[in-house]
C-alpha positions in Angstrom: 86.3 -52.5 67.8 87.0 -55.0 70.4 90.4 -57.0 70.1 91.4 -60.3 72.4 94.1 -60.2 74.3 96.0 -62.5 71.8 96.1 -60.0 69.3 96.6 -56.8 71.6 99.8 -58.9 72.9 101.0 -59.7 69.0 100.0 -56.0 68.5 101.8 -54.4 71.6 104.6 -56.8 70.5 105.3 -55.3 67.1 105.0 -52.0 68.1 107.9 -52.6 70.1 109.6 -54.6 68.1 109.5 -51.5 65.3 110.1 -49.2 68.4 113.3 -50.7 68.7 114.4 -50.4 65.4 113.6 -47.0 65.0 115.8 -46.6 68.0 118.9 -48.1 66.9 119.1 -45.2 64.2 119.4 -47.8 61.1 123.4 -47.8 61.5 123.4 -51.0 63.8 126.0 -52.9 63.0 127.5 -51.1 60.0 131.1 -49.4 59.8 131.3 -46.8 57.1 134.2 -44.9 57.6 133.5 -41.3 58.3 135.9 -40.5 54.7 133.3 -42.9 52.7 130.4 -40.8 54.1 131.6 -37.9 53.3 132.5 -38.9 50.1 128.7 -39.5 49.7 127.5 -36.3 50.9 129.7 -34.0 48.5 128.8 -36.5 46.0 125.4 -36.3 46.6 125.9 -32.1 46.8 127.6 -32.2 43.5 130.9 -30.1 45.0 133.4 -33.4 45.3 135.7 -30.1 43.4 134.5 -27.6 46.0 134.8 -28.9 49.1 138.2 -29.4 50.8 139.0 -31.6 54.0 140.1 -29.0 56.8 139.5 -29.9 60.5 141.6 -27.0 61.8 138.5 -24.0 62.4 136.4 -26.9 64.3 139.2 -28.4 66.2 139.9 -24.5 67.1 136.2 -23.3 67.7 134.9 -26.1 69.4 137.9 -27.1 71.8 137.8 -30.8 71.1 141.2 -32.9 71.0 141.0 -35.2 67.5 141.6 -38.3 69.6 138.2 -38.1 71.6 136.2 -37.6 68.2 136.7 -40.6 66.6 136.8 -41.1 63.1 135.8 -37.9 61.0 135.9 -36.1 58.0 135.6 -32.4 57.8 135.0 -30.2 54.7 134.8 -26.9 53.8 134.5 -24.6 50.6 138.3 -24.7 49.3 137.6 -20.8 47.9 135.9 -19.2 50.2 133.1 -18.1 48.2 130.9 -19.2 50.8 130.7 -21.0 54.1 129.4 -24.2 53.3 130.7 -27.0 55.4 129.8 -30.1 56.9 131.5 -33.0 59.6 130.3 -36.5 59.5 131.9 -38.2 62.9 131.7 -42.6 64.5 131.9 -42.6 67.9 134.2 -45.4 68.2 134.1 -47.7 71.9 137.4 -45.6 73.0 136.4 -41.9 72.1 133.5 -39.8 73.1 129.9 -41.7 72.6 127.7 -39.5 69.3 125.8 -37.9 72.2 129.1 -36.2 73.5 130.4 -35.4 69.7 126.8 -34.2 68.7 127.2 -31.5 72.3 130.8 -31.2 70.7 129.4 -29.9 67.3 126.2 -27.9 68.7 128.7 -25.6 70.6 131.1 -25.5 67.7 127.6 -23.8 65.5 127.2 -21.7 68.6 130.4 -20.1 68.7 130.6 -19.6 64.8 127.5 -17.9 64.7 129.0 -16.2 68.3 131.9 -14.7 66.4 129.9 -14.3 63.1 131.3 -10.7 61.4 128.1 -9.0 60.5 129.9 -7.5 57.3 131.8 -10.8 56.4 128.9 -12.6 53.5 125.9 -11.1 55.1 123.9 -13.5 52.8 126.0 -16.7 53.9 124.8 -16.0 57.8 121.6 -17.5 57.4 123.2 -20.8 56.1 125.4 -20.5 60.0 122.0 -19.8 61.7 120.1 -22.7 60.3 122.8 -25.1 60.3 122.0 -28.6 62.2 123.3 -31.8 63.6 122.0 -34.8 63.7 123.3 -38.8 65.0 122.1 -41.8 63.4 123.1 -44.9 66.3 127.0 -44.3 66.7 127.3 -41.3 63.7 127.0 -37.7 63.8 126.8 -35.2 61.1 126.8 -31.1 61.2 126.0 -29.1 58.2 126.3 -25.5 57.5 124.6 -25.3 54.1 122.0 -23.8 52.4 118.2 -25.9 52.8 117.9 -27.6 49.7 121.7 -29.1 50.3 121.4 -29.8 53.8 118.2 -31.8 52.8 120.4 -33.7 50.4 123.4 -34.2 52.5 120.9 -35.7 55.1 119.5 -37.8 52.5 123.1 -39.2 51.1 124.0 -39.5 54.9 121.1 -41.5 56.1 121.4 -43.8 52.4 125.1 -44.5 53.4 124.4 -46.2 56.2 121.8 -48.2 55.2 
């Protein structure tokens, strides 16, 4: 199949066009503050009751001063009967850019799983060791939960900032 230059240009055109958009992570433009997205993911896990805000461990861990993160919202499991967790950040113009938060909140994984006590929940470690980040345009999120709910808290993240 043969197509003219016309169309190869209005085809080349589009692809970049979608490229672009693809690129901008969906978030162009919007401002959700970090406490409304995380509002969405614990909603979205069904634990609004068992998750409590707590950016002490990853201030600690990961050596970041609060000021160069931004706007974010940290919560943990208020009763310790497991580790489940997750940070949603916005780079804002003055504070680190996502890139730097999401290095921020890889090496805060690393040195949980670092200090991770073999005998302390042996069967909450894989949660630690599969935990992610990702950034979508100027917001980052971390999550230290089991599959099925880091699928979801992706999901509600992602839906958010639509």
């Amino acid at each position: 199949m043969k197509l003219s230059k016309q169309k190869a240009a209005a085809f080349l055109a589009a692809l970049l066009a979608l490229a672009l958009l693809c690129a901008c992570g969906g978030s162009a433009g919007k401002n959700v503050p970090a406490s409304e997205l995380a509002a969405a993911v614990s909603g979205a896990l069904g634990k609004t009751d068992a998750l409590a805000s707590n950016d002490g461990t990853f201030l600690g861990l990961s050596g970041a001063a609060a000021a160069d993160l931004g706007d974010y919202a940290i919560l943990i499991n208020r009763y310790g009967a497991n580790i489940d967790e997750f940070g949603v950040f916005h780079a804002s113009g003055d504070g680190a850019s996502a890139r730097e938060i999401k290095t921020v909140a890889e090496a805060y994984l690393a040195r949980r799983l670092e200090v991770w006590m073999e005998e302390y929940m042996p069967e909450e470690k894989p949660k630690l060791e599969n935990a992610e980040v990702r950034v979508s345009g100027d917001y980052v999120i971390y999550c230290i939960l089991s599959d099925a709910d880091k699928a979801a808290a992706f999901r509600a993240f992602e839906d958010a900032l639509k």
